[in-house]
TORRO-443973 format. One record per residue: residue number from 1; x, y, z of N, C-alpha, C, O in turn. Coordinates in steps of 0.001 Angstrom, whole numbers, plus 524288, in hexadecimal, padded with zeros to 5 digits. Layout:
N
ATOM   num   n_east   n_north    n_up   ca_east   ca_north   ca_up   c_east   c_north    c_up   o_east   o_north    o_up
ATOM   NUM        X         Y       Z         X          Y       Z        X         Y       Z        X         Y       Z
...
***
This chain:
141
ATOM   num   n_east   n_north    n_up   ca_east   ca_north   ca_up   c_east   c_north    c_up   o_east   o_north    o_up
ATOM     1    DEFE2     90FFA   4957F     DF532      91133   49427    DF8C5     90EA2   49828    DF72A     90E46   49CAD
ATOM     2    DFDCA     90CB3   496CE     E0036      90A21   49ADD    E0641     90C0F   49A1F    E08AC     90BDD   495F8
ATOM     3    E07FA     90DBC   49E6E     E0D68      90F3C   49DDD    E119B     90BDE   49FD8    E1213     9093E   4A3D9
ATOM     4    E13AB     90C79   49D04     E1951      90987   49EA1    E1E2A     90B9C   4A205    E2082     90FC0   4A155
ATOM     5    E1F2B     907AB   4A5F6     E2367      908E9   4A9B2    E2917     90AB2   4A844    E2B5F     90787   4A577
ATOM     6    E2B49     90E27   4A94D     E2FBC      90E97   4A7C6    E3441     90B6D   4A9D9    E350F     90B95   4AE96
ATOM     7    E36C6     9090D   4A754     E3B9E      904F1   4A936    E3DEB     90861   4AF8C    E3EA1     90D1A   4B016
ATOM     8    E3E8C     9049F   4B31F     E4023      908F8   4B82E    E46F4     906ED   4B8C2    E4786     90227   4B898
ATOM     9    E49FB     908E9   4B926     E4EC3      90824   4B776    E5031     9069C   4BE79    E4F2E     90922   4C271
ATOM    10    E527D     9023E   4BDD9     E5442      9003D   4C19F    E59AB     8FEA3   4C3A0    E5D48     8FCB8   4C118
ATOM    11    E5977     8FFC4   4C86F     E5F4C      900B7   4CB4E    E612C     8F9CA   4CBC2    E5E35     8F601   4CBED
ATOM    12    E6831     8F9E1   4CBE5     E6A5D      8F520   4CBC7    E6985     8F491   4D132    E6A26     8F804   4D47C
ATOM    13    E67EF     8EFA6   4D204     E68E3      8EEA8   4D8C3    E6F1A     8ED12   4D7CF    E7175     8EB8A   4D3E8
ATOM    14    E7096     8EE0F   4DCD3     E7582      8EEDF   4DD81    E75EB     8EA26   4E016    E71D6     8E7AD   4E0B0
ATOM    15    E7C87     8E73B   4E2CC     E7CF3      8E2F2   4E46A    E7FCA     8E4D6   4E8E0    E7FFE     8E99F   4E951
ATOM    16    E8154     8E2F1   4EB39     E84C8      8E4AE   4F0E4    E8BCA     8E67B   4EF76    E8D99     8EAB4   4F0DF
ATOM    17    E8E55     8E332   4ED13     E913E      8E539   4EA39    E9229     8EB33   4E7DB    E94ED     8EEC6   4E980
ATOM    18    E8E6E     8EAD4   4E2ED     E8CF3      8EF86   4E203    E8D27     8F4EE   4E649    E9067     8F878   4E612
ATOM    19    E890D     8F47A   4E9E1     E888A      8F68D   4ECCC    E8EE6     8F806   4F102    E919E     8FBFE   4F106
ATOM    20    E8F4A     8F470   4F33A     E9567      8F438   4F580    E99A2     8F6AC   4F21F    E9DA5     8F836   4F447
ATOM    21    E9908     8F724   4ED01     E9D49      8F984   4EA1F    E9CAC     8FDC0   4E770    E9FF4     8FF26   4E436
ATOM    22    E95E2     901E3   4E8FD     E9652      904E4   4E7D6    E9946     90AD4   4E9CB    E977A     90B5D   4EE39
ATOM    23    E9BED     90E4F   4E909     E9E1F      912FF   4EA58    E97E0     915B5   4EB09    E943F     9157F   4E7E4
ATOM    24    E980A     917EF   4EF94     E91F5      91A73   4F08D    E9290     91D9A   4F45A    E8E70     91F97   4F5D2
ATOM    25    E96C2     91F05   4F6DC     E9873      9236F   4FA30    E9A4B     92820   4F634    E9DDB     92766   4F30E
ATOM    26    E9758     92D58   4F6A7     E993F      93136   4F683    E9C6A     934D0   4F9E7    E9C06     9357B   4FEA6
ATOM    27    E9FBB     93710   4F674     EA1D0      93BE1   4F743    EA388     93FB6   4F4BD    EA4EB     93FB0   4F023
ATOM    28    EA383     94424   4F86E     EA58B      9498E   4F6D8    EA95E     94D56   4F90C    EA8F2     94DF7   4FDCC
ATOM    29    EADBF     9508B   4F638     EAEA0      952CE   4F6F6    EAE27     9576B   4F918    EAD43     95AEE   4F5EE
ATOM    30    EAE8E     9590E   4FF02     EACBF      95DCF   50141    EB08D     961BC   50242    EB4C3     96145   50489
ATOM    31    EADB3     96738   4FF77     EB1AF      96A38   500CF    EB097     96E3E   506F8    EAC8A     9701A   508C6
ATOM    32    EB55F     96E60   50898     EB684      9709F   50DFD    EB98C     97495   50F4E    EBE33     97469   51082
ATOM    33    EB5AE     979A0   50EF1     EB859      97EA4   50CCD    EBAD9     98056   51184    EBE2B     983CB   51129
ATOM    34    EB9BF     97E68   515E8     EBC41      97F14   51B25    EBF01     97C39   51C88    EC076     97C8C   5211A
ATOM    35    EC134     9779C   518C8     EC5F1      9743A   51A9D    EC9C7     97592   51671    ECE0E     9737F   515B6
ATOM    36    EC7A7     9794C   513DB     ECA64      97B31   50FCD    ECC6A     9745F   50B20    ED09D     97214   50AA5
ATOM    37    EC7DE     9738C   50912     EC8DC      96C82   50693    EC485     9697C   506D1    EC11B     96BB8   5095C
ATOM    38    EC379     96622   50589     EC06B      962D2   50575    EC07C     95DA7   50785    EC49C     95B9E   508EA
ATOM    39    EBB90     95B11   507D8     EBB9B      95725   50A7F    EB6E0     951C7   507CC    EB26A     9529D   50635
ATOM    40    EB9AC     94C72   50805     EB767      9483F   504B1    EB36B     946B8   50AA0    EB45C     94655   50F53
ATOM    41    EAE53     94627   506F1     EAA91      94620   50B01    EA86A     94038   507B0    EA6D7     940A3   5032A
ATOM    42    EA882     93BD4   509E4     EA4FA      935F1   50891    EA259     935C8   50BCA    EA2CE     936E2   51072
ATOM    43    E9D4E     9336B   507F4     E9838      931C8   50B73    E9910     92D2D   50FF1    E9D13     92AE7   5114D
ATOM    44    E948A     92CC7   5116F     E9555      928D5   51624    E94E8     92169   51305    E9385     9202B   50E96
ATOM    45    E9659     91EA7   5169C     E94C7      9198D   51595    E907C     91A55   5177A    E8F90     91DF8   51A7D
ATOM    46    E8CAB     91672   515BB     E88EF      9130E   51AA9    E8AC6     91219   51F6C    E87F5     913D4   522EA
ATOM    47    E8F60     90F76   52110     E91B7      90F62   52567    E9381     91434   52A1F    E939C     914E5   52EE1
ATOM    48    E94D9     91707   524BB     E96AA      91C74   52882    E9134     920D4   529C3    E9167     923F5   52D68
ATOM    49    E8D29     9207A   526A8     E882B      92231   5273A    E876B     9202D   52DF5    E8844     9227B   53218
ATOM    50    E8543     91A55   52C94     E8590      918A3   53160    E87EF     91A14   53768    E85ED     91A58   53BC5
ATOM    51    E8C59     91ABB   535AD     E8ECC      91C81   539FB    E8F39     9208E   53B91    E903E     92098   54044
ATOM    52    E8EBA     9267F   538AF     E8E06      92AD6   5392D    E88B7     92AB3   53BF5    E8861     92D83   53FD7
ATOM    53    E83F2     9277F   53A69     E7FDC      92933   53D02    E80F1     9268F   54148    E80CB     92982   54514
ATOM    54    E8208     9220E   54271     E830B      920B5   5497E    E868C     9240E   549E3    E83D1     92801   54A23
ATOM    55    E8AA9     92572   54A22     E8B45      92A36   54B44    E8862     93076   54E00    E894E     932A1   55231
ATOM    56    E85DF     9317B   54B01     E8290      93728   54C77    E7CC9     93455   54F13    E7A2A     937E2   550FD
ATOM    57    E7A80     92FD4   54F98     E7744      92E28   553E7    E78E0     92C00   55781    E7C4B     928B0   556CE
ATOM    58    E76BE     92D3E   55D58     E7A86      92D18   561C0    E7548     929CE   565B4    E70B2     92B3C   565EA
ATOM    59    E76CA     926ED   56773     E7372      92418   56D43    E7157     91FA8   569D6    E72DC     91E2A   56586
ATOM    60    E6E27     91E41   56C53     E6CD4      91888   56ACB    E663F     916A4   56B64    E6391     9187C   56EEF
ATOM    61    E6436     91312   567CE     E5D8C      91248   568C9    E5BC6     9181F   5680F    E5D53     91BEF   56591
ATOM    62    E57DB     916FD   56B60     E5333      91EAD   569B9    E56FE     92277   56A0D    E5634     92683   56792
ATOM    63    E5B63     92201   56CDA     E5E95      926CD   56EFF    E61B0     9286C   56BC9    E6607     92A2B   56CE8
ATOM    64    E5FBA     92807   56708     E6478      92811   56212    E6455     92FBB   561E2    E60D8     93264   563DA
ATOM    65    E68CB     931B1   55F2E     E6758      93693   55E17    E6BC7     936EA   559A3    E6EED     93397   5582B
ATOM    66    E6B07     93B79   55834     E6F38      93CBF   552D0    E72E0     940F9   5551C    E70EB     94541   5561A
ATOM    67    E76C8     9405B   555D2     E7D49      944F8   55A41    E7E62     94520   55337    E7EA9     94123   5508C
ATOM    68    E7EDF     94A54   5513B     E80BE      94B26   54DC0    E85A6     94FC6   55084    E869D     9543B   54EFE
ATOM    69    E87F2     94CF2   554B8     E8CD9      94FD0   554B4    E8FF5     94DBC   5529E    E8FB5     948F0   55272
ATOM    70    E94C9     950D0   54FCE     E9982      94FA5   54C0F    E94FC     94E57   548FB    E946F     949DA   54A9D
ATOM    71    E91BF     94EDE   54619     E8D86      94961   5421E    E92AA     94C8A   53C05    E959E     9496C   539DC
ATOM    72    E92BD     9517F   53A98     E9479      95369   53724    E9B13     95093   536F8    E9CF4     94E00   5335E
ATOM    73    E9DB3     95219   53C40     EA220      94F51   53AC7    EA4A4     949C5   53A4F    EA8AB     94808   53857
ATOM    74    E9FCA     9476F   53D70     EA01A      94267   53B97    E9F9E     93E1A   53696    EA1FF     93A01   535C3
ATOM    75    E9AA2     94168   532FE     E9B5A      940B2   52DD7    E9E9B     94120   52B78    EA09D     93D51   52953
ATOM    76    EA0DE     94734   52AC8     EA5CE      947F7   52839    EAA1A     945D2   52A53    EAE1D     9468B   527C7
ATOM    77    EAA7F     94357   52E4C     EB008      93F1D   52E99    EAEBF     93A02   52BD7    EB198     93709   5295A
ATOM    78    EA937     939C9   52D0F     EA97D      933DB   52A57    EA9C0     93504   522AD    EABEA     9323B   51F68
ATOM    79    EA6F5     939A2   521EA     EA72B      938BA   51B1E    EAC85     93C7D   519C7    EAD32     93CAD   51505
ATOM    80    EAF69     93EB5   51BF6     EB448      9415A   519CA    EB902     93E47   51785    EBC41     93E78   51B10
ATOM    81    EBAB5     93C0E   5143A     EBE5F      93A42   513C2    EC3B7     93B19   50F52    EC28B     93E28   50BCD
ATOM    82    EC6F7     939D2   50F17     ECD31      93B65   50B24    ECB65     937F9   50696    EC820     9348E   505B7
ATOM    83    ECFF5     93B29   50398     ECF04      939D1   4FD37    ECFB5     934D9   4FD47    ED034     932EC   4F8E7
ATOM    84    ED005     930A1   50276     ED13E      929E5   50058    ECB2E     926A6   503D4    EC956     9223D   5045A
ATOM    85    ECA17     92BB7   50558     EC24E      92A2E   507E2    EC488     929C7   50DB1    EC08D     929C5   51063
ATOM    86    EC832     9297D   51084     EC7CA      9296A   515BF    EC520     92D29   51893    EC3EE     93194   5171A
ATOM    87    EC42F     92AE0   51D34     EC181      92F33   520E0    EC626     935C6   52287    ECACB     93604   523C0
ATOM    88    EC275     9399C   521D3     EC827      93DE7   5227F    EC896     93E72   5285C    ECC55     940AB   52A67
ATOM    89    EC333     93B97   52C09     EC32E      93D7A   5309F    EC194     93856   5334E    EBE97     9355D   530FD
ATOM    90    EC36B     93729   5380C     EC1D1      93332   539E7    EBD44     93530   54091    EBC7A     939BF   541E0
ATOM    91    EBB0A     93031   54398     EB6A6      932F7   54808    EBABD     93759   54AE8    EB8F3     93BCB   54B55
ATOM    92    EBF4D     93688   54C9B     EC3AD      9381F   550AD    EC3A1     93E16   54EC1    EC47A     941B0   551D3
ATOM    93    EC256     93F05   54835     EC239      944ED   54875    EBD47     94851   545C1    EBD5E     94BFB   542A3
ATOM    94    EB7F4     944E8   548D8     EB2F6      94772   547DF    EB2CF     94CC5   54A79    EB233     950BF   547D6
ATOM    95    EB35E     94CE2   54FAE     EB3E8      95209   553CF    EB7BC     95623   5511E    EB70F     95ADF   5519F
ATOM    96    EBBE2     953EF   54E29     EBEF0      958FB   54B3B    EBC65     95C2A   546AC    EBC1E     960C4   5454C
ATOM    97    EBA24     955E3   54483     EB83C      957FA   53ECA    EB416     95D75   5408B    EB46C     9621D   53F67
ATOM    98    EB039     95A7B   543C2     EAB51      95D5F   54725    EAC57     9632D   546E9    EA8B1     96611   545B6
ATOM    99    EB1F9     96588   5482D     EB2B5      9696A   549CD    EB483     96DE9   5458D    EB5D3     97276   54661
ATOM   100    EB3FC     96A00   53EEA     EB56A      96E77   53CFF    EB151     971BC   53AAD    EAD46     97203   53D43
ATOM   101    EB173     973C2   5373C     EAD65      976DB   533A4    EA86A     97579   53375    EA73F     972DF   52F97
ATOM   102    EA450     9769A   5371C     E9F12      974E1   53485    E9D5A     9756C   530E0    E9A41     97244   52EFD
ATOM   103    E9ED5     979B9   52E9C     E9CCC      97B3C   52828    E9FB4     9750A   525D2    E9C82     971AE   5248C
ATOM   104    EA5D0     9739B   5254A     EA7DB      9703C   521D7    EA503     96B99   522E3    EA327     968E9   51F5B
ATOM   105    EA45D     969F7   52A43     EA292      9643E   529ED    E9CBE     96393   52836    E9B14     95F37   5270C
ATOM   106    E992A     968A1   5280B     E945D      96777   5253F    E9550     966D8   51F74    E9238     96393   51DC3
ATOM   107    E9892     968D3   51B86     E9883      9688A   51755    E98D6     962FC   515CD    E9630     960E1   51262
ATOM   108    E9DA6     9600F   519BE     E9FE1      959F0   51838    E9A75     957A1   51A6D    E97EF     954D5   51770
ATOM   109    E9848     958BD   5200E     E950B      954A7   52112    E8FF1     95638   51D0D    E8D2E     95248   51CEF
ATOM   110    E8DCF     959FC   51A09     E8B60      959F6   5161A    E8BA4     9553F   5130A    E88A5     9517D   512EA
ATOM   111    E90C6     95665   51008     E91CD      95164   50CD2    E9215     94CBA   50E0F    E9115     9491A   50B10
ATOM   112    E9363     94C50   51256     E94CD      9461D   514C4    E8FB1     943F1   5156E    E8EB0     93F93   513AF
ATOM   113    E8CB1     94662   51797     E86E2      945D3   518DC    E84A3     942F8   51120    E8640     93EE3   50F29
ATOM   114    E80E4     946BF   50EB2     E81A6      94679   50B75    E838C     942A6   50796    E8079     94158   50421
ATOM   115    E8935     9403A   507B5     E8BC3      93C4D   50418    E88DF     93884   508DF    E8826     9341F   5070F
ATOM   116    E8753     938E0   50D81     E86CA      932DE   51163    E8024     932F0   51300    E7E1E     93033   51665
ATOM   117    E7E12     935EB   51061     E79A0      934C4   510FC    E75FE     9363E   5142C    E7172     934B0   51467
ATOM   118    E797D     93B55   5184B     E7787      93D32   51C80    E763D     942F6   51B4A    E78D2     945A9   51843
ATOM   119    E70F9     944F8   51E99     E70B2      9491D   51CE0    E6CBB     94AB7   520E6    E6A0C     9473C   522D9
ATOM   120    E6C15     94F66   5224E     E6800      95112   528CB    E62DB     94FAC   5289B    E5F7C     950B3   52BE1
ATOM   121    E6230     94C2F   522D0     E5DF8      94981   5238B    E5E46     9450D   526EC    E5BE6     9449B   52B14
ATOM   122    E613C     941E1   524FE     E6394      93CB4   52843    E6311     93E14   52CA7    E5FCC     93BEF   52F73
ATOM   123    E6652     9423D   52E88     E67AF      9425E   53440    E61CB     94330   5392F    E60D6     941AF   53DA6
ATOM   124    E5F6E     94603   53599     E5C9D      9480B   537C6    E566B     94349   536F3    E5288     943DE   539B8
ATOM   125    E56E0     93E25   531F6     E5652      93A66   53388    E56F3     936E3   537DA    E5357     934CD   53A40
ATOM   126    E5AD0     93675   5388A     E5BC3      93219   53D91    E5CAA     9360C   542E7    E5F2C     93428   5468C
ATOM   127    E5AAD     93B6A   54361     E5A0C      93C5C   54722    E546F     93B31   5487F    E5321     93951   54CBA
ATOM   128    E4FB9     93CF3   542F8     E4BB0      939F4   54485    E4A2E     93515   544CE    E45BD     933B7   5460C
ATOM   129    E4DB3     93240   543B4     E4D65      92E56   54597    E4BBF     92AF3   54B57    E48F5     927AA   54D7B
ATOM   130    E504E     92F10   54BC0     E4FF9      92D83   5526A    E4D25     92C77   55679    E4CC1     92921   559EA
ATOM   131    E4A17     932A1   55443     E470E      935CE   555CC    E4208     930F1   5547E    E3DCC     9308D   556BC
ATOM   132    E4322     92F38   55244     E3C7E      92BA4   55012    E3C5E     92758   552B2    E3841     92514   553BA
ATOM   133    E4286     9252E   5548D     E439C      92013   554B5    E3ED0     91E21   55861    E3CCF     9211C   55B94
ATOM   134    E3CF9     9186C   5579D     E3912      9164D   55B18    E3A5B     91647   561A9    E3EA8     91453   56292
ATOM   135    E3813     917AF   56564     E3B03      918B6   5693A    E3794     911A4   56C6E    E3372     90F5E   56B7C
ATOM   136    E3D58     91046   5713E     E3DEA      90C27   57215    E3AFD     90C49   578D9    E3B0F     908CE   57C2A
ATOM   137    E38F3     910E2   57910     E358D      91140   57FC9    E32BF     90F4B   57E6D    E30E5     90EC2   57A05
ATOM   138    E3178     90D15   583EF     E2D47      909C7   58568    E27C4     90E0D   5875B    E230A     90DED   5867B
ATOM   139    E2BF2     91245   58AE1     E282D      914FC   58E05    E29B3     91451   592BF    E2837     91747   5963B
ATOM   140    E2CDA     91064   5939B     E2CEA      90F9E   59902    E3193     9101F   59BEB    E34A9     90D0C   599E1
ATOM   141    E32F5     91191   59E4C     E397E      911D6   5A1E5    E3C42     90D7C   5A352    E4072     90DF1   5A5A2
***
């Protein structure tokens, strides 16, 4: 008896163009029952990914580590932005943001996380990372 393959339905390769002109950032509306309002939460670029994680890893070679201080309010400055997509917060007021509601900034950095791809798996990825990295001793002083 011999069976037959079912047709496997195949994806368009895409061209760079394409790609460059697709809309592929999400967002959402968050509500903020302690700011009494809500707040437009966009995902990260690639770029701003990037930079958030140099950001929260600190030292350099083996000595790398993950400082997740401000890590919550630093997201939400970078993905918060007004109904025309600007940033609502710039670095100059991470330490303010820092200081308000932990309940509110976990809700936004939930989402922000989330729409950008980050999540305490990640984090807790490239902490083992670190932790694995090949180490560069010799042994010797």
């Amino acid at each position: 008896m011999t069976t037959t393959k079912r047709p496997v339905k195949t994806l368009k390769l895409l061209t760079a163009a394409e790609i460059l002109a697709a809309v592929d950032i999400q967002e959402e509306i968050v509500a903020v029952p302690e700011w009494k309002g809500a707040v437009r939460i966009v995902g990260l670029t690639g770029h701003e990914r990037d930079r958030y994680e140099a950001w929260i890893l600190q030292g350099k070679g083996k000595n790398k580590d993950v400082n997740l201080t401000q890590s919550r309010a630093k997201l939400v400055m970078l993905c918060a932005r007004d109904a025309e997509g600007q940033r609502l917060f710039d670095e100059a007021q991470v330490i303010a943001l820092g200081k308000k509601s932990a309940l509110a900034l976990q809700r936004l950095f939930d989402v922000a996380a989330r729409l950008s791809g980050l999540d305490e798996d990640t984090l807790e990825s490239i902490q083992d990372d670190l932790g694995n990295a090949p180490s560069d001793d010799s042994g010797s002083a």
